[in-house]
N, C-alpha and C positions, 0 to 999 in steps of 0.2 A: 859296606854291608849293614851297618848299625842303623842306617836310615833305615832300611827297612823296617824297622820295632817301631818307626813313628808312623809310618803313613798311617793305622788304624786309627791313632789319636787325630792325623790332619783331617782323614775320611768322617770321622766321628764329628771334627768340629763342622768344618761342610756343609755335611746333615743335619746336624743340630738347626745352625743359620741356615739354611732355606728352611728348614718347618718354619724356624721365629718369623723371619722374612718375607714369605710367602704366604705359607697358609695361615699361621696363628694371627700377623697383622691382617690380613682378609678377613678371615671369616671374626677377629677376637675370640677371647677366651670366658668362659665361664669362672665363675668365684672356684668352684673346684678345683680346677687348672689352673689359676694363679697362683694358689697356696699349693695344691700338687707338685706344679714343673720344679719353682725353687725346691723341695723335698729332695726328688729325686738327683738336681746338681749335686746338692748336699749331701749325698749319698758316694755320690764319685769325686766331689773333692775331699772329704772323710778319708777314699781309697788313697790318695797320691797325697795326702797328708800325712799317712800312715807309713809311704813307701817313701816319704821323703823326710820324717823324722822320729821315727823307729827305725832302732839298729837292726840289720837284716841277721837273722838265724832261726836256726828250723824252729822255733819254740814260737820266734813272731811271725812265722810263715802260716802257722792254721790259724791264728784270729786277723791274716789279713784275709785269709781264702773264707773265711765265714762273712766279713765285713762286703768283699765283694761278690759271694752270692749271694746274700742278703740284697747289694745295691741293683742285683742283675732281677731278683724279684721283681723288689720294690717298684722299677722302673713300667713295668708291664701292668700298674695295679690300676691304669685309666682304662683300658683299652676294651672294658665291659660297655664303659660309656662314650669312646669316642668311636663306638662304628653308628651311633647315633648323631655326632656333633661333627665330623668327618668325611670328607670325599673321600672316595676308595684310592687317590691318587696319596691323600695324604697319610690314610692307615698304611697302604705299601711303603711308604718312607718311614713311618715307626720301624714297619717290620725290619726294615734293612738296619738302623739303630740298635733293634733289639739285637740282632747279629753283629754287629760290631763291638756292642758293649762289654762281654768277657773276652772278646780278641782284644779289646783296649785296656782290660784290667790283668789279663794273663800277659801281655806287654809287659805295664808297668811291674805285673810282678818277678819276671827274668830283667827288668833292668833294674831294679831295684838292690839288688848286693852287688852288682857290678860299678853302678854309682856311689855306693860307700865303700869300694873299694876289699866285698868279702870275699873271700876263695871261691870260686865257681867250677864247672866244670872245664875242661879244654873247648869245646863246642861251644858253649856260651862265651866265655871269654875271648876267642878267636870272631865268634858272631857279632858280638858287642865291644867291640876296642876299642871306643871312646869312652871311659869312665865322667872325664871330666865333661865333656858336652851331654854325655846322658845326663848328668845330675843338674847343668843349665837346662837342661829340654825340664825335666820332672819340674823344677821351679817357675817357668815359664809358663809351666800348663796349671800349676797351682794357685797361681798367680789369677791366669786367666780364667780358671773358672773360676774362683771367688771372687772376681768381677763380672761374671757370667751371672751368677746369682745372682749377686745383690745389683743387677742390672734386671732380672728375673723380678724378682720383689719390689723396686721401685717404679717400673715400667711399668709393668702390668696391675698395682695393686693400688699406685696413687696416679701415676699419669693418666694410665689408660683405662681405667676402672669404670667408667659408665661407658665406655665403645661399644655399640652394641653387638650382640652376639648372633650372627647368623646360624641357621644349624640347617646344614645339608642334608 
């Protein structure tokens, strides 16, 4: 039953790689969106840096719940200008994004004391009973998106930085 707390994060990466894959190598990205996209990763590995090295109790529960609706914000702060810079096929793949992103931070945060091992409730604890593979999953996903990024920031800002940019 504990897979189930990941598929949000598999669905989440999924969609991420096809936007990068598909649309944003397509059409490239504007200087906005180079420096934007990295922002926003950094915003959700912030999240699972928090849940994966802060001790979980109720005192670090509200500034992780402010840190990730801040990051659930933040995320949305292009989307003035990419119904300009965007096919309609790819704004609906934001939107599905934008819907996954507090189902993948309200995830990390019910796994989150379970992988350090804090008191939970019967329900959660019986839902999540792998402590030790959730706290490998949290590291795995920490991992990768700080390679996400700073794949985000090299790609886009020195490799691919004169591609030019079509706008649909």
């Amino acid at each position: 039953m504990w897979l189930l707390a990941l598929l949000p994060f598999v669905l989440q990466a999924l969609t991420i790689g096809f936007d990068e894959l598909w649309f944003h190598c397509r059409r490239g990205l504007p200087k906005w969106e180079r420096i934007g996209h990295p922002i926003d990763t950094f915003s959700v590995f912030l999240c699972m840096g928090y849940v994966l090295f802060v001790p979980f109790s109720r005192g670090t529960l509200i500034p992780y719940c402010l840190i990730a609706a801040f990051s659930c914000l933040l995320v949305t702060k292009d989307e003035f200008v990419h119904k300009d810079h965007c096919p309609a096929s790819e704004n609906w793949l934001h939107a599905i994004l934008f819907t996954l992103h507090p189902i993948t931070l309200t995830c990390a945060a019910f796994i989150w004391p379970v992988s350090q091992g804090a008191e939970v409730s019967l329900w959660i604890a019986t839902w999540l009973d792998q402590p030790s593979s959730l706290l490998l999953f949290l590291r795995i996903q920490f991992v990768t998106m700080g390679l996400f990024m700073l794949y985000q920031i090299v790609f886009w800002n020195f490799i691919w930085k004169d591609k030019p940019v079509i706008k649909f």
